[in-house]
N, C-alpha and C positions, 0 to 999 in steps of 0.2 A: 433592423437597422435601416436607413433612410436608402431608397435605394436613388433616388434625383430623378427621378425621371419625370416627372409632373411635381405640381403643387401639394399633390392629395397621393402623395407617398405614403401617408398615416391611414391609407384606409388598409394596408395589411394590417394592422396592427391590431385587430377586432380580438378582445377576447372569445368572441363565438359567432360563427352568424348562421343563418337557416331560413327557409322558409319563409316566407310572410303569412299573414292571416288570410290574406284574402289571393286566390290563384295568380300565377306568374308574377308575384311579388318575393323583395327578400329581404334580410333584415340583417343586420350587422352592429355591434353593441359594443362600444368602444367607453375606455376610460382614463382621463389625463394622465394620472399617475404611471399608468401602464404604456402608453405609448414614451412618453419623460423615458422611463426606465428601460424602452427596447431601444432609444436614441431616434425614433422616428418625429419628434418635437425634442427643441433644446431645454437644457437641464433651467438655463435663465430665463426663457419666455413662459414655460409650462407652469415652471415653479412661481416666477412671478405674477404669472396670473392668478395662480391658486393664494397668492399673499395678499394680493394689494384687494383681493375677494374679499378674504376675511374664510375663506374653504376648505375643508382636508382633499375636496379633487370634486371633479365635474364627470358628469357620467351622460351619457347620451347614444341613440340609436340613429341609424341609416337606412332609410328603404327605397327601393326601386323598382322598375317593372321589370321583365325578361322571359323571357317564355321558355330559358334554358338556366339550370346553376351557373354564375358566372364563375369562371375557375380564376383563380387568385392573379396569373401570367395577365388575364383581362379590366381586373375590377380597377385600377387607378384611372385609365382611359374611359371605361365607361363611366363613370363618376366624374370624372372631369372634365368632358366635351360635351357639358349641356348649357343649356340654358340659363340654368338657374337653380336655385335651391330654394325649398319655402320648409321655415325653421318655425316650429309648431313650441310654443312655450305656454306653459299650465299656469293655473292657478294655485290660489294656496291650499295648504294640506294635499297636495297633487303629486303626481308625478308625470312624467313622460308617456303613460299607457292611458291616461284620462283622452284621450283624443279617441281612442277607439278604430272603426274604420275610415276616418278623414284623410290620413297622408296616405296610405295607401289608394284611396279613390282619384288623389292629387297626381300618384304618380301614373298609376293605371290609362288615368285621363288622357297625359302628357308624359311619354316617355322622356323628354327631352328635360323634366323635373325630377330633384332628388330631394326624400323628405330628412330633413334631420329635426329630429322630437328630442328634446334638452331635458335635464331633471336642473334646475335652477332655484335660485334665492333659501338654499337649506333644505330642501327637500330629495324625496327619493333619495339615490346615491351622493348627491351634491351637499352635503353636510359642512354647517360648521363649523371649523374650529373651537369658535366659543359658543357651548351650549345656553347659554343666554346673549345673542348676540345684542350690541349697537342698535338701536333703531334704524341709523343711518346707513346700517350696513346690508338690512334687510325691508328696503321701500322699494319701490317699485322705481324711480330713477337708479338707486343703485343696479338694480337687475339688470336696466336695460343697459348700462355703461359695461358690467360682466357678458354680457352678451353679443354686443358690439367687439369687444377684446374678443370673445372665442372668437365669429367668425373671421374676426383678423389673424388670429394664428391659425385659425384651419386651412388660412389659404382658400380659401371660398368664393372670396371675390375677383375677379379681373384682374391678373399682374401683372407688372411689367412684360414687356414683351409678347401678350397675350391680346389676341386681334379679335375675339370672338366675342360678343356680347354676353354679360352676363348678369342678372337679377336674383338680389335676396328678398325675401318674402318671409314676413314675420306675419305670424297668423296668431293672435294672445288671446287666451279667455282667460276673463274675469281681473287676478292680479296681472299676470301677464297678459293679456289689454291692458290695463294699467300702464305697465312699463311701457308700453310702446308709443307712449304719447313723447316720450321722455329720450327719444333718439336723436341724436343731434344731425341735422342736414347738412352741416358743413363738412365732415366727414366723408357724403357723400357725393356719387357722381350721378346727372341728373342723370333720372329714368333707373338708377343701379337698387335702389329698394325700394319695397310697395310693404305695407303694414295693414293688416286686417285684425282689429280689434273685436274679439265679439264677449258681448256680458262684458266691458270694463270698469271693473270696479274702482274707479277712479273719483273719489269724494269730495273733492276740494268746495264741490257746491251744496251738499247736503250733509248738513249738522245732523239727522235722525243720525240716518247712515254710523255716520261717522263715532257719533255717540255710542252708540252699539261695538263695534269694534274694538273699538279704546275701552269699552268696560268688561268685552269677551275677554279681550286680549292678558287683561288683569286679572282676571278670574282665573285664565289659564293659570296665570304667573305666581299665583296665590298656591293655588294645589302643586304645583311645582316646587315652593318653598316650604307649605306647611300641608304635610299629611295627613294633617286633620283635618281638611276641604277636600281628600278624596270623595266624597260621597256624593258632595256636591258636582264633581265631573261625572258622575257616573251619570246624572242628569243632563250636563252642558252637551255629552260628544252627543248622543242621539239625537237631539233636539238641531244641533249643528248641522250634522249630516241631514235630518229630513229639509231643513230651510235649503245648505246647499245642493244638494243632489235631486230636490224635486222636480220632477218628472222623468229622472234621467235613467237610465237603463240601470241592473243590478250589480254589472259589472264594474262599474262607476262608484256606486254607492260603495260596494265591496272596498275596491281601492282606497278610497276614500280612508273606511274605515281604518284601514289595516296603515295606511300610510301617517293616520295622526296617532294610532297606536305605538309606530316604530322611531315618529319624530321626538327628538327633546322636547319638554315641554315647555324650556325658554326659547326654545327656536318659534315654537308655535305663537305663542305669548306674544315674543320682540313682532314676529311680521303684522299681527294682527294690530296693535296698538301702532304700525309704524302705519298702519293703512290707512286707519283712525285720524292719528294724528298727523300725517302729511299736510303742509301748506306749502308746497313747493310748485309758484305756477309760472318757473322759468319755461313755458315750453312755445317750442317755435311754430308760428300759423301757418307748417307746411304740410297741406291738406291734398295736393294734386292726385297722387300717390296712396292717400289712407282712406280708409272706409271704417266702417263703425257699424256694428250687428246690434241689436237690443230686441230684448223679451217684452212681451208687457205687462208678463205676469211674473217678472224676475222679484224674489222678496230681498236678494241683496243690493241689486243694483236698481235705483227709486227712477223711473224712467222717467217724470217729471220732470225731478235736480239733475239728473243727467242731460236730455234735452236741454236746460237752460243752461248750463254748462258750457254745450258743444255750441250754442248761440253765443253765448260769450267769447267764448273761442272764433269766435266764425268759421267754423266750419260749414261749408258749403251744406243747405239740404239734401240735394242730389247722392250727397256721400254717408247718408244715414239711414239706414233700413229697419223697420222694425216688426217684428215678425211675432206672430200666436205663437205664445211657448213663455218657458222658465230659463233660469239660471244656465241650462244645462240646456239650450234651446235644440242642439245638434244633436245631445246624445237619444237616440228610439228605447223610451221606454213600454213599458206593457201599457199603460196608460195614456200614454202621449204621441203611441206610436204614425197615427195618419201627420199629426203635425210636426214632432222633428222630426219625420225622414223630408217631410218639405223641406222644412228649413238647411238640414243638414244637407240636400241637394243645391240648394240657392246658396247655401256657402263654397260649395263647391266650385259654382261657376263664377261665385263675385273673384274665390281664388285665384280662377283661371284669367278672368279676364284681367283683374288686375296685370298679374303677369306679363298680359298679351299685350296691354297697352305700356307697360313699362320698359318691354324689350324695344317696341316703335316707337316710342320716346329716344330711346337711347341712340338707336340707326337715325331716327329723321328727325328727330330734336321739336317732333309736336305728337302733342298728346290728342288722342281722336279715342272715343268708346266706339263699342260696337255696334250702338247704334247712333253714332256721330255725335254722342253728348259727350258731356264730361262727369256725368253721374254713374250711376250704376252699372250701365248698359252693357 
């Protein structure tokens, strides 16, 4: 039951939580439905989030540092007198575990950060409704509008009444980079979110790309309907998995697997072909705030059309990185090991400083890098 006492009364409401992966970290695993049902979110904002979705319920984890179990009498206040939050969103075929060691080294870094890792757009726990959804219901604009909604009802952002600064921090690989392009600023208050896109498979400029997509996406859609194209998938998923998951660690690749296994294969289908075919270039040229990661050995994202892309866009240079690596530039596989733990470290800090410079934004209302630029620094 709600007990009032902060914003982030729903973080009793964890079906489980334990340990983190990495030392004096912990983890906490909460689910709409379930908090709806103990009364800790109302029966009309929970419910209507999961509607206007198009989803049977959203599923997502919590982690933090502490050198101690926090005991339940502590966990709302520690959770809620920070900083900020930085909300880790996958890509497709993904769940919330494709991140690996990242929010935890986020949190580690900066106790004063809490990571929340989402299972979004149909996948993991976040399922659905219609096993063949809408296209419009699974592109990467709709994501980011469902994700926006959560952290409004989580109460995550700055309330009324509440004097302490606070920052959200969307960190999206591949689709989710995608979605993030697709956050609307008016919404927000300046300096209150920073967006780190890395791999954003975002196509609007690259017909290959795009082309690809829209024909996986069918293909899936095909074996889905007629069982006589099985054999043919037993070709598409591996082949899938090596293009995305190269270089990436085993544990990655594992997930992967196991998660386009467990997904409908109109869920799959619909996201793939919505990715394809996306021509939605409502998005707004507010760049202060965002940053952009790219491989230059990505096979899904054409670093080229993206580049000309992000020029079109005008997106600042300063605010584009690109780095030795693949799809999967963060995850240390056995082969790629010297170079993504580089990178995965340089994500780390572009996280942080984002951060640092969006809290000083918000107290002094100018934006300063660390080292007095406005790019990377």
């Amino acid at each position: 039951m709600n007990t009032g006492k902060t914003p982030l009364s729903w973080v009793l409401g964890y079906d489980r939580r334990e340990a983190g992966p990495q030392e004096n970290t912990w983890v906490a695993h909460y689910r709409l439905s379930a908090l709806v049902n103990q009364g800790y979110i109302s029966t009309d904002e929970g419910r209507g989030l999961l509607m206007e979705s198009g989803l049977v319920d959203m599923v997502w984890q919590i982690m933090w540092a502490e050198g101690f179990e926090t005991p339940d009498e502590m966990l709302e206040k520690r959770l809620d007198e920070v900083e900020g939050y930085a909300v880790f969103v996958h890509g497709w075929t993904g769940n919330h575990s494709i991140w690996e060691d990242l929010p935890g080294m986020v949190v580690k870094a900066n106790r004063q950060l809490v990571a929340l890792a989402v299972d979004h757009n149909g996948f993991g726990g976040s399922v659905f409704v219609d096993d063949t959804p809408s296209l419009e219901s699974c592109c990467p604009p709709a994501a980011m509008t469902t994700l926006e909604k959560l952290v409004n009802l989580l109460k995550l952002r700055r309330q009324p009444g509440q004097t302490r600064p606070k920052v959200i921090n969307f960190v999206g690989h591949s689709m989710g980079g995608a979605a993030l392009f697709y956050l609307n600023p008016i919404n927000w208050r300046i300096g209150e979110e920073t967006r780190y896109a890395v791999a954003p498979a975002l196509l609007l400029n690259d017909s290959l790309h795009k082309a690809f997509y829209t024909t996986l996406g069918v293909g899936i859609g095909l074996v889905d309907r007629l069982r006589i194209f099985e054999p043919i998938e037993r070709l598409i998923k591996p082949n899938m998995i090596d293009v995305l998951c190269g270089g990436s660690s085993e544990f990655v690749r594992d997930t992967h697997s196991v998660q386009y296994d467990e997904t409908p294969r109109g869920i799959t289908s619909s996201t793939f072909q919505a990715m394809g075919l996306l021509q939605n270039r409502e998005i707004a040229h507010k760049w202060d705030t965002f940053r952009v990661l790219l491989g230059h050995r990505d096979a899904l994202v054409g670093l080229s059309s993206m580049m000309d892309l992000l020029s079109l866009m005008e997106v600042p240079a300063g605010n584009v990185r690109v780095v030795a690596g693949s799809h999967y530039m963060f995850s240390v596989g056995q082969d790629t090991a010297f170079q993504h733990a580089q990178n995965r470290d340089l994500a780390l800090q572009d996280i942080l400083n984002l951060h640092s410079q969006a809290l000083t934004l918000q107290k002094t209302g100018q934006w300063v890098g660390g080292d007095g630029s406005r790019g990377f620094g």
